[in-house]
DRENPA-3360 file (N, C-alpha, C; in nm, 2 decimals, always signed):
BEGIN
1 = XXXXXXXX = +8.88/+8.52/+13.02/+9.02/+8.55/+12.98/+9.06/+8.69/+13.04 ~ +9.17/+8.70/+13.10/+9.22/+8.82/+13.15/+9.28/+8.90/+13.05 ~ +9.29/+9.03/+13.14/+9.40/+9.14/+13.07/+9.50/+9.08/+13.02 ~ +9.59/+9.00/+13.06/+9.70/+8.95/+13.07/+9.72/+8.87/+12.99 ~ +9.54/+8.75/+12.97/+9.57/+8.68/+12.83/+9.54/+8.74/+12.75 ~ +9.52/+8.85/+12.71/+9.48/+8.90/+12.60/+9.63/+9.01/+12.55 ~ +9.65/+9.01/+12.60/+9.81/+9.09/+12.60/+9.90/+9.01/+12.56 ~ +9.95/+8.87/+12.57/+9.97/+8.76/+12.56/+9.94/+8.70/+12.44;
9 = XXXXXXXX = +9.79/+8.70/+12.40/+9.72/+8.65/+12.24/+9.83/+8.71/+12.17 ~ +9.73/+8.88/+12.19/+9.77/+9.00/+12.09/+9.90/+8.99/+12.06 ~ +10.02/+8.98/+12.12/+10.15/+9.03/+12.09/+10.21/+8.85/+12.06 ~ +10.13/+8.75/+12.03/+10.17/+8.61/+11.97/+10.13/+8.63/+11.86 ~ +9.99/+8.73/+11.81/+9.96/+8.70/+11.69/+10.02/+8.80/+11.57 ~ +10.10/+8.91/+11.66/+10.15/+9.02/+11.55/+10.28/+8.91/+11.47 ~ +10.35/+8.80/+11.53/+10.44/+8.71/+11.43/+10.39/+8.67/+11.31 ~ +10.26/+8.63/+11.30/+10.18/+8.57/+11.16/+10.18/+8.74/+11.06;
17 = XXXXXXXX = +10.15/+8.85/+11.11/+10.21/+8.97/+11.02/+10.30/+8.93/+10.98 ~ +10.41/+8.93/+10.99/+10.59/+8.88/+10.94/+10.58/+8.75/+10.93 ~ +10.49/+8.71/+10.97/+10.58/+8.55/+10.88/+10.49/+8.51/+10.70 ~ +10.37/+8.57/+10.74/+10.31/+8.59/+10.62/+10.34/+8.68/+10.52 ~ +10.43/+8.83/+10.58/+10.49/+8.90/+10.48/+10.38/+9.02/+10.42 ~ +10.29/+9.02/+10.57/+10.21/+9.17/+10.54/+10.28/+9.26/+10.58 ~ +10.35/+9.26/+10.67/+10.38/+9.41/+10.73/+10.54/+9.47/+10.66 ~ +10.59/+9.58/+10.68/+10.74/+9.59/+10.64/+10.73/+9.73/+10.79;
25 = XXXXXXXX = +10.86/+9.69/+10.85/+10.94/+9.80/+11.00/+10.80/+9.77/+11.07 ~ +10.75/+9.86/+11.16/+10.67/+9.89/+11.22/+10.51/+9.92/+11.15 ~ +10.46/+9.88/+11.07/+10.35/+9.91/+11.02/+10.25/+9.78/+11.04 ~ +10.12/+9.82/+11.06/+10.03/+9.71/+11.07/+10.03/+9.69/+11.26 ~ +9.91/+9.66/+11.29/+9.82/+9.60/+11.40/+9.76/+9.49/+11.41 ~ +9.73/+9.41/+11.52/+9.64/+9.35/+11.58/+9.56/+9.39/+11.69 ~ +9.46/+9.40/+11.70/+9.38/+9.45/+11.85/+9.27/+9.34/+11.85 ~ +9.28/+9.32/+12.00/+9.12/+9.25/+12.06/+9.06/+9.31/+12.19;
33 = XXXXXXXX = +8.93/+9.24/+12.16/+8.81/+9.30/+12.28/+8.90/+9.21/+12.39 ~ +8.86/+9.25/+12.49/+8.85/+9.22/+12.64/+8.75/+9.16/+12.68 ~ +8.70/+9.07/+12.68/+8.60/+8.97/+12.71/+8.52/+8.99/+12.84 ~ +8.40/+9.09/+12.86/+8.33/+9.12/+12.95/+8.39/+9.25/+13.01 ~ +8.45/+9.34/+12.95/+8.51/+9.50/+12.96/+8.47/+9.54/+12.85 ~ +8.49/+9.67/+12.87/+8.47/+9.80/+12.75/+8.60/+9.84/+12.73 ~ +8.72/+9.74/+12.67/+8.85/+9.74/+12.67/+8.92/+9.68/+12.56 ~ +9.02/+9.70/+12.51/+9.08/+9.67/+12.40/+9.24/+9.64/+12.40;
41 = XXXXXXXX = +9.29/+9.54/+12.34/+9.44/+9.59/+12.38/+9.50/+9.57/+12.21 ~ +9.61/+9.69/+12.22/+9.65/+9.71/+12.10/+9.79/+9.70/+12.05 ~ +9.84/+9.70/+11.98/+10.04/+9.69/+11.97/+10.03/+9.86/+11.98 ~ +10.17/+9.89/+12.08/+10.23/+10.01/+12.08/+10.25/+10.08/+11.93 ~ +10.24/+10.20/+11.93/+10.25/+10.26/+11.78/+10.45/+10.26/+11.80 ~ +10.47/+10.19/+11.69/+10.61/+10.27/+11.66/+10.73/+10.19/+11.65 ~ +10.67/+10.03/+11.74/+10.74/+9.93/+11.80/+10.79/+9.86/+11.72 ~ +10.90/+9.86/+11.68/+10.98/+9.67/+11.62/+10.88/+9.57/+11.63;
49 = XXXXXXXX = +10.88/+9.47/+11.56/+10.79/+9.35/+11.60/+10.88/+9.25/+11.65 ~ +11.00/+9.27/+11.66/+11.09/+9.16/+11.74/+11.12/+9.23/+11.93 ~ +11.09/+9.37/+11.93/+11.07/+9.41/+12.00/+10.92/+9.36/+12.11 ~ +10.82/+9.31/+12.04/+10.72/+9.29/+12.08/+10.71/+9.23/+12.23 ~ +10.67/+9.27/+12.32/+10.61/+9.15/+12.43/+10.49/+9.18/+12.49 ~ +10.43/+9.05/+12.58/+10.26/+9.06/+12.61/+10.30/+9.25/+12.72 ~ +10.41/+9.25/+12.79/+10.37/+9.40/+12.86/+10.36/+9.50/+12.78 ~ +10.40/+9.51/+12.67/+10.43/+9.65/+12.57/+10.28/+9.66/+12.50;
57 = XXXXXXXX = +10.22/+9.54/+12.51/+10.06/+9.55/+12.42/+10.02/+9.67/+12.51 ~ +9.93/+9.77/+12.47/+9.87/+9.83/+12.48/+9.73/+9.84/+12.57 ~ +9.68/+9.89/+12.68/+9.49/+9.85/+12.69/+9.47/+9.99/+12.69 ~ +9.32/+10.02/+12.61/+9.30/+10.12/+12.56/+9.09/+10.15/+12.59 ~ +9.03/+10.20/+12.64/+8.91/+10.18/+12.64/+8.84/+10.21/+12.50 ~ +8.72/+10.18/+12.45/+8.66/+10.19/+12.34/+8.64/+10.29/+12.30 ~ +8.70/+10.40/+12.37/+8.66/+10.55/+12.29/+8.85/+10.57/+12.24 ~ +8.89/+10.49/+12.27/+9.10/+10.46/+12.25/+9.15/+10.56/+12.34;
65 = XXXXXXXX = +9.15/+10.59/+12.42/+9.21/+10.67/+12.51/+9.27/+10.56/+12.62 ~ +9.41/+10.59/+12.63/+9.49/+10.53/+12.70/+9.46/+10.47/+12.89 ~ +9.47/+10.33/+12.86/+9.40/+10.30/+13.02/+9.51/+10.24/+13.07 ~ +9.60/+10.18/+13.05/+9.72/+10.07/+13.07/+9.87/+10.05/+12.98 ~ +9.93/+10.09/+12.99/+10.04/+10.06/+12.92/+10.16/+10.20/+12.93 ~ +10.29/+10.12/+12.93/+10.40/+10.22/+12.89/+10.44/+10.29/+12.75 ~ +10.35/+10.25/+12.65/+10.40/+10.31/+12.55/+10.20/+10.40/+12.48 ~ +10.23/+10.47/+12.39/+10.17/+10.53/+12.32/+10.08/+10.43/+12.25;
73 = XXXXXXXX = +9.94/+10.44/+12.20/+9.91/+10.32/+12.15/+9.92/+10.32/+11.99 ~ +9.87/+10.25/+11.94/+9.88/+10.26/+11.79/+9.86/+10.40/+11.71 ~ +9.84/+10.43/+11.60/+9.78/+10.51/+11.56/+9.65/+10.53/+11.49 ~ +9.65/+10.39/+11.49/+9.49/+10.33/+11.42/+9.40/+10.27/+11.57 ~ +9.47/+10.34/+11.65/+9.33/+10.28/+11.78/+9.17/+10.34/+11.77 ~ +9.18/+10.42/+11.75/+9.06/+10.51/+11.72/+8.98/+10.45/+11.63 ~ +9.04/+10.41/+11.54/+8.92/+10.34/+11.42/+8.90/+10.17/+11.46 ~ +9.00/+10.12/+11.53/+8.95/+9.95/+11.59/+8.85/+9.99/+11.74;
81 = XXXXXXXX = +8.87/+10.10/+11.79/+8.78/+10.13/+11.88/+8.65/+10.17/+11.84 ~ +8.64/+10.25/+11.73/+8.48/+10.30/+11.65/+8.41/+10.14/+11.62 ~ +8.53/+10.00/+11.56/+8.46/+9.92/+11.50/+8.41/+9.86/+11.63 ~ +8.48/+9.83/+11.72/+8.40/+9.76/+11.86/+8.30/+9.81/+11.95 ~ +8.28/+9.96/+11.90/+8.18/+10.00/+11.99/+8.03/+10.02/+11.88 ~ +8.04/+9.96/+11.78/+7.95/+9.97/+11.64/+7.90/+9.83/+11.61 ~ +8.05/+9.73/+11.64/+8.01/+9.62/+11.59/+8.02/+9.47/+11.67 ~ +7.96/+9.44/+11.79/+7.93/+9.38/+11.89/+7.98/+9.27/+11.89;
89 = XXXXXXXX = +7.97/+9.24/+11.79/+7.99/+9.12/+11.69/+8.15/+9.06/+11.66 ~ +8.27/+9.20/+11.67/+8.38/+9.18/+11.63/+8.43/+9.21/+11.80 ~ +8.52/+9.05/+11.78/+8.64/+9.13/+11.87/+8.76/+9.08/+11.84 ~ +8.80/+9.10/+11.70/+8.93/+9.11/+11.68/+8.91/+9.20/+11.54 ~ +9.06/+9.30/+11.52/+9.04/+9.38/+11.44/+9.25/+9.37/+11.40 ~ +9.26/+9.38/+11.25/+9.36/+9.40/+11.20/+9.35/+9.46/+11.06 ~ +9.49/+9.55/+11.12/+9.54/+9.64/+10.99/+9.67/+9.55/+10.91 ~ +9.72/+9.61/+10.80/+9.82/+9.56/+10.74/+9.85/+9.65/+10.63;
97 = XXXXXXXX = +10.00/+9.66/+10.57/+10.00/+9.71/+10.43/+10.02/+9.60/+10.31 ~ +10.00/+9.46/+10.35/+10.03/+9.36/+10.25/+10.00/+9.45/+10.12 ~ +10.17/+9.39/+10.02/+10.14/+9.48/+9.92/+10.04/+9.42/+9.81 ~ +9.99/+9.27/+9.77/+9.92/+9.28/+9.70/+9.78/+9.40/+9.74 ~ +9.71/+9.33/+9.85/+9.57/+9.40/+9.87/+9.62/+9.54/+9.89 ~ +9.72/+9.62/+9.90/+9.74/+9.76/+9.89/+9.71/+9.79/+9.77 ~ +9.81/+9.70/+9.67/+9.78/+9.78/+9.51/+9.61/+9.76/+9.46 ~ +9.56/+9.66/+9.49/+9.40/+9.68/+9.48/+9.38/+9.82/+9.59;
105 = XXXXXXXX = +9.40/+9.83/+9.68/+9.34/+9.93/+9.74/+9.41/+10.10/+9.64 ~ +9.48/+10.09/+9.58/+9.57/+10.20/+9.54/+9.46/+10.22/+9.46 ~ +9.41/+10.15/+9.40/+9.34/+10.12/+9.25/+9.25/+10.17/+9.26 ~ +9.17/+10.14/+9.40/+9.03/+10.17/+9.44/+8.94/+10.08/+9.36 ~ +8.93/+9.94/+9.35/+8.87/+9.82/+9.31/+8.89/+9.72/+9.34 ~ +8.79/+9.63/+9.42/+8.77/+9.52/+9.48/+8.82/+9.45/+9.43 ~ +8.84/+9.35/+9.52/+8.90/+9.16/+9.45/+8.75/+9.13/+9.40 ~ +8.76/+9.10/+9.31/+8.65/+9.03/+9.25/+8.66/+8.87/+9.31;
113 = XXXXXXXX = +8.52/+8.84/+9.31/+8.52/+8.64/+9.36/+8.52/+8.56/+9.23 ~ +8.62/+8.56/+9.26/+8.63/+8.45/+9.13/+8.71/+8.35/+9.13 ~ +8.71/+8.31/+9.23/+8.80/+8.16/+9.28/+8.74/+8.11/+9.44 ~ +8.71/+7.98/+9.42/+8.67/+7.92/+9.51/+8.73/+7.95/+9.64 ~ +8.84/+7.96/+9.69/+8.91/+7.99/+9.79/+8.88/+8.16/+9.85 ~ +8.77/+8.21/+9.76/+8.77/+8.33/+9.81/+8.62/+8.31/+9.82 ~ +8.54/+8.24/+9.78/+8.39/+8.24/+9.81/+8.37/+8.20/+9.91 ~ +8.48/+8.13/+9.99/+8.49/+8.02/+10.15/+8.49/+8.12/+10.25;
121 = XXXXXXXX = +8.60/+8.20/+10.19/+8.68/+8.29/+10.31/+8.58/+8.42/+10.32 ~ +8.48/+8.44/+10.19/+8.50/+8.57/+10.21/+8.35/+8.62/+10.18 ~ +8.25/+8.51/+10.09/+8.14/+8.52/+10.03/+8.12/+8.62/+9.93 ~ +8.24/+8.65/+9.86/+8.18/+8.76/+9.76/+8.29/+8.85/+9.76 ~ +8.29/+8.94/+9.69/+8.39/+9.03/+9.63/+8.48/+9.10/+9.80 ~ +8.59/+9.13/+9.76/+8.64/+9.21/+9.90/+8.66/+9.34/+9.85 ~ +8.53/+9.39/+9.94/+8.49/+9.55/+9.92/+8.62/+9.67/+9.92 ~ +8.55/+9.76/+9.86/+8.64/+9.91/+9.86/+8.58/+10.00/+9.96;
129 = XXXXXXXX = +8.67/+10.05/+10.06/+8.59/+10.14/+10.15/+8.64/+10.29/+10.11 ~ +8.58/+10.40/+10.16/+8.63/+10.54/+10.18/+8.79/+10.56/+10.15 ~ +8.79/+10.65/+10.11/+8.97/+10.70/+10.22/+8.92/+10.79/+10.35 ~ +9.02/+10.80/+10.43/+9.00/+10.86/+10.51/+9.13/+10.86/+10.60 ~ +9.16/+10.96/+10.66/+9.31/+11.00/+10.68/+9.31/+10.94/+10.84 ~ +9.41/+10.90/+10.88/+9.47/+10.80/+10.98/+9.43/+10.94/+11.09 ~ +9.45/+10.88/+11.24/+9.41/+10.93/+11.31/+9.31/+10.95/+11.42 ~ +9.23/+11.00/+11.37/+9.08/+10.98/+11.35/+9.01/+10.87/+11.40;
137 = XXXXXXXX = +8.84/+10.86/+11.44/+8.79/+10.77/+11.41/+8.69/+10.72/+11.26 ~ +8.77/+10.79/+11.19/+8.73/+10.79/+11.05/+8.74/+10.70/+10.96 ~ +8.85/+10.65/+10.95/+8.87/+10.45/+10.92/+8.76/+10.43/+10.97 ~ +8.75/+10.38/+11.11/+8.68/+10.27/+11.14/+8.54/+10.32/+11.10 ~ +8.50/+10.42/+11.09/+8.34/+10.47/+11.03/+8.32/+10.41/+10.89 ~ +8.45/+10.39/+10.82/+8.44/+10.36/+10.66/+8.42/+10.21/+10.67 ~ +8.53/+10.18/+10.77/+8.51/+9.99/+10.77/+8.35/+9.95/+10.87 ~ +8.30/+10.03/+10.95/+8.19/+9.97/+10.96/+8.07/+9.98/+10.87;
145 = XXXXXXXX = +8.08/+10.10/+10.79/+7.97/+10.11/+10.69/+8.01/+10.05/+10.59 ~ +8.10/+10.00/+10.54/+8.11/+9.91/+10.42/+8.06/+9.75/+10.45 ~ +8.14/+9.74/+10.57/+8.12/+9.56/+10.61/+8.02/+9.52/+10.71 ~ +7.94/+9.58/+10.73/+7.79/+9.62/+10.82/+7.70/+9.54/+10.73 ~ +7.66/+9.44/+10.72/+7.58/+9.32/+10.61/+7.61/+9.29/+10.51 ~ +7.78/+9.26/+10.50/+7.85/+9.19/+10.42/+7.90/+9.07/+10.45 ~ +7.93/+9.00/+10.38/+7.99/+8.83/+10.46/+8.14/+8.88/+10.45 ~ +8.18/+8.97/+10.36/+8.30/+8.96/+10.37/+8.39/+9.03/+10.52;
153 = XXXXXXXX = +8.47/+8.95/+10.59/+8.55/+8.98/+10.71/+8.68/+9.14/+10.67 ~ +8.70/+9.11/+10.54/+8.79/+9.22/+10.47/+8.70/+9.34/+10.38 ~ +8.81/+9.45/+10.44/+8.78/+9.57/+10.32/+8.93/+9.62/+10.28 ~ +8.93/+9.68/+10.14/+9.02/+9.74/+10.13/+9.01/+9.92/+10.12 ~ +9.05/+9.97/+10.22/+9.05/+10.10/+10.25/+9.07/+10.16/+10.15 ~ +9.04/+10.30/+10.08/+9.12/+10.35/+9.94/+9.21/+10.40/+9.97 ~ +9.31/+10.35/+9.90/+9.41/+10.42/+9.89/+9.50/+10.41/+10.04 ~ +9.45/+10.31/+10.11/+9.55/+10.30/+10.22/+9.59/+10.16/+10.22;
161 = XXXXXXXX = +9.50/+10.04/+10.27/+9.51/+9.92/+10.24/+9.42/+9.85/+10.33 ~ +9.42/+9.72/+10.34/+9.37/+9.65/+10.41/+9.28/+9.60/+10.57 ~ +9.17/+9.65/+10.59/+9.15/+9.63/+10.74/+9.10/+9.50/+10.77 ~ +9.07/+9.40/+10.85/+9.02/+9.27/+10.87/+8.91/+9.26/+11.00 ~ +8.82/+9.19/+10.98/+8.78/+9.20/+11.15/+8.73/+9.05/+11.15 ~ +8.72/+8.96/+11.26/+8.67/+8.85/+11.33/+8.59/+8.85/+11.42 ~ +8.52/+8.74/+11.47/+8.50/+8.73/+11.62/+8.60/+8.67/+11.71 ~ +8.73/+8.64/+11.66/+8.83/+8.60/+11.74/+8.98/+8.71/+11.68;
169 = XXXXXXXX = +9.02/+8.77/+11.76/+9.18/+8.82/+11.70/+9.20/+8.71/+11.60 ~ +9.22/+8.62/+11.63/+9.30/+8.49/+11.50/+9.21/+8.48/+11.42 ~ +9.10/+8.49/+11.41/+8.98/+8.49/+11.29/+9.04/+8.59/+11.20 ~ +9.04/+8.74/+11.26/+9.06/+8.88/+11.20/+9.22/+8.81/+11.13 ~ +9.35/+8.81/+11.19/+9.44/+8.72/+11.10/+9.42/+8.64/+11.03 ~ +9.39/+8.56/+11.00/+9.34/+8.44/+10.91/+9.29/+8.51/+10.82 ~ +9.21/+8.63/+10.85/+9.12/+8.71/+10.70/+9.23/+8.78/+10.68 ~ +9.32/+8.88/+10.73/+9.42/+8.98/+10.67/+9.50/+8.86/+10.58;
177 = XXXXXXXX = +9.55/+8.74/+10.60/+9.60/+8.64/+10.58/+9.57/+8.64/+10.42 ~ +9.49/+8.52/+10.41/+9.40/+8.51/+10.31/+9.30/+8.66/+10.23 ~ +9.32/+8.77/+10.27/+9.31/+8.86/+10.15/+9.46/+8.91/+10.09 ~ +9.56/+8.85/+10.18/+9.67/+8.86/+10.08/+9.67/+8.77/+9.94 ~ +9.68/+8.68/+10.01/+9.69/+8.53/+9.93/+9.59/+8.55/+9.79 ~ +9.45/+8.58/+9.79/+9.32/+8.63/+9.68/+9.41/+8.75/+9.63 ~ +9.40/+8.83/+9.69/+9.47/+8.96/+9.61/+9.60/+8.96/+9.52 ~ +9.66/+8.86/+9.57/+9.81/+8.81/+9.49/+9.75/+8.73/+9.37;
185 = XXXXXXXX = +9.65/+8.61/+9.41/+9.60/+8.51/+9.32/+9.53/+8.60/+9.16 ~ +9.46/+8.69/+9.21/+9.36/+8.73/+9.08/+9.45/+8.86/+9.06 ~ +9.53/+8.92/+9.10/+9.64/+9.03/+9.05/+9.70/+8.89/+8.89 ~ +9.78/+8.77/+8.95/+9.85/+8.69/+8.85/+9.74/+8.67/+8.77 ~ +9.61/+8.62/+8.78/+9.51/+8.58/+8.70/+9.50/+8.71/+8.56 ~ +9.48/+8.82/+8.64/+9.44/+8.94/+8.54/+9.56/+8.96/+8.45 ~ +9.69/+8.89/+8.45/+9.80/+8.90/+8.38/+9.79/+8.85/+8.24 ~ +9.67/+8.74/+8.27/+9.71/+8.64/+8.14/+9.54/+8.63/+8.08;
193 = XXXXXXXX = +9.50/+8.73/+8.14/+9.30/+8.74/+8.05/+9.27/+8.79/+8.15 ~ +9.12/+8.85/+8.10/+9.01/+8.82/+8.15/+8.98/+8.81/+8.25 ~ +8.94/+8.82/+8.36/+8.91/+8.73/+8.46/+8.74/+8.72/+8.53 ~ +8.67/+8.58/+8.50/+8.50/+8.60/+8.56/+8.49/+8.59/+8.69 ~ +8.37/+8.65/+8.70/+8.33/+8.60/+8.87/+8.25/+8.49/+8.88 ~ +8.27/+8.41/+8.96/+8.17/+8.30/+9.06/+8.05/+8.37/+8.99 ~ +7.96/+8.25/+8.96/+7.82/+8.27/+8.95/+7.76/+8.33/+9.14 ~ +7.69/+8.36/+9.13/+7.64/+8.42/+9.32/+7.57/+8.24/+9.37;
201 = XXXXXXXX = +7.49/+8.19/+9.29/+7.46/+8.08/+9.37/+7.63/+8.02/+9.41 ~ +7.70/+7.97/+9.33/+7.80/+7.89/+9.35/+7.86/+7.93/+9.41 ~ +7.90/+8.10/+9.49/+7.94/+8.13/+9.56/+7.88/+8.16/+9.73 ~ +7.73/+8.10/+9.70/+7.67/+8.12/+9.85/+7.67/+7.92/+9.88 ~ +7.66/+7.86/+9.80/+7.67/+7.71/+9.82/+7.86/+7.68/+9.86 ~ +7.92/+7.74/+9.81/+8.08/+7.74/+9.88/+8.14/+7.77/+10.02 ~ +8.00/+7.92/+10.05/+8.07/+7.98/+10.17/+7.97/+7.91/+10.26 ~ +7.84/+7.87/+10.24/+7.80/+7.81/+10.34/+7.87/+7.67/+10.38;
209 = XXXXXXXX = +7.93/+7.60/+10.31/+7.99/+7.47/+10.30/+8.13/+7.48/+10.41 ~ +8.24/+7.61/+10.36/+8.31/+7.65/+10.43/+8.28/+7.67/+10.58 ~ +8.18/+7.76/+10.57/+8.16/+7.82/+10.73/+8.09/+7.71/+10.82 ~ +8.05/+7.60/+10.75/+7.94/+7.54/+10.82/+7.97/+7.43/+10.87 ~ +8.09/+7.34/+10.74/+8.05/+7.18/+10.75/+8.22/+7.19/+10.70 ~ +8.31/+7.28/+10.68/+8.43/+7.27/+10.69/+8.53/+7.21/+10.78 ~ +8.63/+7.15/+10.81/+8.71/+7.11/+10.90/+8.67/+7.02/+11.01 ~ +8.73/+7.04/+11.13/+8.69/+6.92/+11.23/+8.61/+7.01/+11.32;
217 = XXXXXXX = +8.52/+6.88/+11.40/+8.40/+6.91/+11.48/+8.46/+6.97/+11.61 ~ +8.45/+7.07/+11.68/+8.47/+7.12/+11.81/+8.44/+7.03/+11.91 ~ +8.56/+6.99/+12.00/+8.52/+6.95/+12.09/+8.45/+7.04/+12.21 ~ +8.40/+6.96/+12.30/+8.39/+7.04/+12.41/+8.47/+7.14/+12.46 ~ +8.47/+7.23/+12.48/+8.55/+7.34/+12.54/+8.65/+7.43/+12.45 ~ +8.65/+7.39/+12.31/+8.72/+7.44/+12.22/+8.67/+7.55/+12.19 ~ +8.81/+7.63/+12.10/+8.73/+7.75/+12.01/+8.80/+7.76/+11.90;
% end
């Protein structure tokens, strides 16, 4: 995959931000690896999202210092660049201020697992990371040390909100996605009781099921 497709992904997948109703103006990211580079491409800091196109994406090397582009890059480059040069594993990374998983993050307390649709997605509670002030590569230090031998793809930052990571950009969406959707679900739950967690077996028999033997078989050449 080229520069070009990846500039191209990135600035197709910032629409699921707004159509899902994480982001409000200019707030929130998508970034991906560059497939055999030490390179990243990220949404311009500042930009409309109707303004968006594959040339305004951003390429940024892993320390986020500006390699390509006419605009400024994010302002969260630094911390999706700490997570790619830490976590080999990820190359897709997304921010958001979706307000449910915000007000959990305001709160400074995890989604608890307690609904099947979060044991699939997520294996277990969606952790609380640090605060740490924007900027920086200090986010991304908090989201790698929280989600560094977790199954969960989400953390919720304190007191800021939501970070996500995949091994595909659209993986990392799909999780920002679906920690909205959990965060909304067990916010209404805690309205009306109580609310338990998943036994831990029933939740490791769920996500292996999910990740394993869920959906349709890949064909050849798919991803």
């Amino acid at each position: 995959m080229s520069i070009d497709d990846v500039r191209a992904e990135v600035c197709d997948l910032h629409r699921h931000l707004t159509r899902w109703g994480l982001v409000t103006w200019t707030a929130g990211n998508v970034s991906a690896r560059v497939p055999g580079k030490d390179l990243l491409v990220i949404k311009p800091s500042g930009v409309e999202y109707d303004s968006l196109t594959p040339e305004s994406m951003v390429v940024c090397d892993l320390d986020g210092k500006l390699v390509e582009g006419e605009h400024s890059p994010s302002s969260d480059t630094a911390s999706h660049a700490y997570v790619y040069r830490h976590m080999p594993e990820v190359n897709g990374v997304v921010h958001t201020h979706s307000p449910y998983a915000t007000a959990w993050a305001a709160l400074g307390e995890p989604i608890p697992c307690s609904i099947t649709a979060m044991a699939d997605e997520f294996g277990g509670d969606i952790p609380i990371g640090p605060f740490a002030l924007i900027g920086s590569d200090d986010i991304g230090r908090g989201i790698v040390e929280t989600l560094r031998g977790s199954r969960s793809p989400a953390v919720l930052m304190r007191q800021h909100g939501p970070f996500t990571i995949g091994p595909t950009a659209k993986a990392a969406v799909k999780a920002a996605v679906m920690c909205e959707d959990v965060a909304r679900t067990l916010h209404l739950a805690r309205q009306l009781g109580p609310v338990d967690r998943l036994p831990a077996t029933a939740v490791d028999r769920l996500f292996d099921r999910y990740q394993n033997v869920y959906g349709q078989p890949l064909m050849e050449g798919q991803q």
